[in-house]
N, C-alpha and C positions, 0 to 999 in steps of 0.2 A: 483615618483612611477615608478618601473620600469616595461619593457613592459609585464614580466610574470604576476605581479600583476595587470594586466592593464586590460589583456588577459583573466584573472581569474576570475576579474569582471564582465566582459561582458559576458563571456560563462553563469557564474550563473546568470544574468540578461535576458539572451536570454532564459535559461534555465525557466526560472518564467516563462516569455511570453508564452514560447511554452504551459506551462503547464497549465496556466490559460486560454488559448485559442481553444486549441485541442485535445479532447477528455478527458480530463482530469479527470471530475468528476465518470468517467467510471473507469479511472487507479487508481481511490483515494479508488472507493469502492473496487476492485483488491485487493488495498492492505491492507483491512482491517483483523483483526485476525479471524474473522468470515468467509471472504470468502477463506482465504489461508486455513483453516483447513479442510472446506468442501472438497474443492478441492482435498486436500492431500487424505481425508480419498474417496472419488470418486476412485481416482488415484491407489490408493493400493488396493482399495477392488476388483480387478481384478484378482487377484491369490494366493495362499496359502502363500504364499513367503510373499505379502504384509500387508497381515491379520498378520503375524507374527511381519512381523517388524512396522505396525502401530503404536503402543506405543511410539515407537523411532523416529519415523519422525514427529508424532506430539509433542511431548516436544522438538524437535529439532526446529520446524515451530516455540513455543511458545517463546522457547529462544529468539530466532533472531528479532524476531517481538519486544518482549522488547526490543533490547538491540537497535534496528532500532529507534523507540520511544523517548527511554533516550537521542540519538545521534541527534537526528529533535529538542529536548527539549534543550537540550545543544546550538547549534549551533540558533535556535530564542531566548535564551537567551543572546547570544553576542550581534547575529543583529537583531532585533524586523520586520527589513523589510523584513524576509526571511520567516515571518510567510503566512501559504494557507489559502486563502480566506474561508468564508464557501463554501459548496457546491451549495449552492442556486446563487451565483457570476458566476458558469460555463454554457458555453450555450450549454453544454449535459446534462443539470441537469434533466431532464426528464429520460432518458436512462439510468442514473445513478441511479433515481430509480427502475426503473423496472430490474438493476440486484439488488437489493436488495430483489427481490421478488423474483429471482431464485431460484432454491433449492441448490444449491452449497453454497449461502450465510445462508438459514436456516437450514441446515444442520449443519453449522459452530455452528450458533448460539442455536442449541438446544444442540449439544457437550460444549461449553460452560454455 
């Protein structure tokens, strides 16, 4: 094996660590399609400009999110050991509930 492939492993092995570790369950809810939507529509509803282009930045948010999805889907179907833990494994998982009860995340989820 050579030292790129060596290198490659280990970053995505440190890479799991960090993320099962620190703060994690917090960056899981983050990226869920519920709280990136809220978020956007927050974000734009600040000025006429953004009311206008909302439409576009949220099917732009929805794309990418699928295509983020199919790519996590693909890649634990090579390696099965690349799969995330539940949330209930993380020791934010408290905190990680309570932004599920933010209005950023229910906002997403009532737009859905």
């Amino acid at each position: 094996m050579s030292w790129y492939h060596q290198n490659k492993a280990t970053k995505s092995q440190s890479s799991i660590h960090f993320i099962t570790n620190f703060n994690a369950a917090v960056h899981r809810i983050h990226s869920h399609l519920a709280y990136k939507l809220g978020s956007a529509m927050i974000l734009n509803s600040k000025s006429l400009w953004g009311y206008i282009r909302m439409p576009y930045v949220l099917s732009f948010i929805k794309e990418a999110h699928r295509k983020e999805i199919a790519d996590y889907e693909a890649r634990v179907a090579k390696n099965p050991s690349l799969k995330l833990p539940p949330l209930e494994a993380y020791t934010d998982y408290k905190q990680a509930l309570k932004e599920k009860e933010c209005f950023t995340y229910k906002l997403g989820l009532a737009l859905m």
